[in-house]
MARBA-532317 format. One record per residue (C-alpha): z, y, x; chain. Coordinates in Angstrom, 1 decimal, always signed. Example, Ala and Ser with C-alpha at 12.3 -4.5 7.8 and 13.67 -1.06 7.14 Angstrom:
<nodes>
NODE       zz       yy       xx   unit
NODE     +7.8     -4.5    +12.3      A
NODE     +7.1     -1.1    +13.7      A
</nodes>
This chain:
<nodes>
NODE       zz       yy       xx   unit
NODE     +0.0     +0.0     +0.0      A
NODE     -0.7     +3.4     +1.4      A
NODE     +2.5     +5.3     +2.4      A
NODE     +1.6     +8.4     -0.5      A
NODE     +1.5     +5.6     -3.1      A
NODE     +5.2     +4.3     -1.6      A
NODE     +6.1     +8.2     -1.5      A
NODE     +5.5     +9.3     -4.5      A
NODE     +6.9     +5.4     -6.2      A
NODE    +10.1     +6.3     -4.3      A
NODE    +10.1     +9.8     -5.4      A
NODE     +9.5     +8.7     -9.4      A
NODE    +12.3     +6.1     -9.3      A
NODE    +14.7     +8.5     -7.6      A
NODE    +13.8    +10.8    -10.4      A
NODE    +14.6     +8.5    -12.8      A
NODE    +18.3     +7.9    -11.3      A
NODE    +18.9    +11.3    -11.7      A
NODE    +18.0    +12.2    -15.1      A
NODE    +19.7    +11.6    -18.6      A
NODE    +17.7     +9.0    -20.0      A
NODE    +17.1    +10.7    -23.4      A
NODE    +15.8    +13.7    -21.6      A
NODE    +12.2    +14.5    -21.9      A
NODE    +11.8    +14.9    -18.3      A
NODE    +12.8    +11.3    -18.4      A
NODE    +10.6    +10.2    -20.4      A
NODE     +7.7    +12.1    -18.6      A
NODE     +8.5    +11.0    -15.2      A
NODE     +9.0     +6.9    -16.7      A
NODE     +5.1     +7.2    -18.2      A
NODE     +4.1     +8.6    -14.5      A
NODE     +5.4     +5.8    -12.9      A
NODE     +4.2     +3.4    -15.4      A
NODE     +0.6     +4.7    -14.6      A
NODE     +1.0     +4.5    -11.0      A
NODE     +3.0     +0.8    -10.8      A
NODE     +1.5     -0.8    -13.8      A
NODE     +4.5     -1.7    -15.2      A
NODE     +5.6     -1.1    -18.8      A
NODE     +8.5     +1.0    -20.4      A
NODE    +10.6     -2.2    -21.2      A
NODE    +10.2     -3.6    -17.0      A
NODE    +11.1     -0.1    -15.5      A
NODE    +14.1     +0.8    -17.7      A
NODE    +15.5     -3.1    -16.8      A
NODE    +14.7     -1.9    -13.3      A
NODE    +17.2     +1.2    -14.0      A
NODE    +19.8     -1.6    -15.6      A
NODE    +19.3     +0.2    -18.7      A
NODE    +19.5     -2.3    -21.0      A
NODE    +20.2     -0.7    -24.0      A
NODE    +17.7     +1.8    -24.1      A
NODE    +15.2     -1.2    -24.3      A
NODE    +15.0     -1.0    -28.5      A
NODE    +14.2     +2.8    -28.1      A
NODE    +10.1     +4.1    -29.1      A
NODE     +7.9     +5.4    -26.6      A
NODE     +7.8     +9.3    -26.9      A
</nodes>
């Protein structure tokens, strides 16, 4: 992978930590790295260990 791809991965996910998870900058930066990774909402908010917010809708 090319290190701006890892970057930028790293950079999302670290954004993710940091924000409230029913903030819309959450949601914004959790469909950016969905994009980039491929992965859906469900895979990256297990990723976070939040469980709960599996059942919530896409925004």
């Amino acid at each position: 992978m090319p290190p701006e791809f890892l970057r930028r991965r790293n950079a999302l996910w670290k954004s993710l930590r940091s924000l409230p998870p029913q903030s819309p900058e959450f949601g914004e930066v959790l469909r950016e790295l969905s994009a980039l990774t491929g992965w859906d909402r469900a895979r990256i908010l297990a990723g976070l260990g939040h469980e709960g917010a599996l059942t919530e809708p896409e925004a």
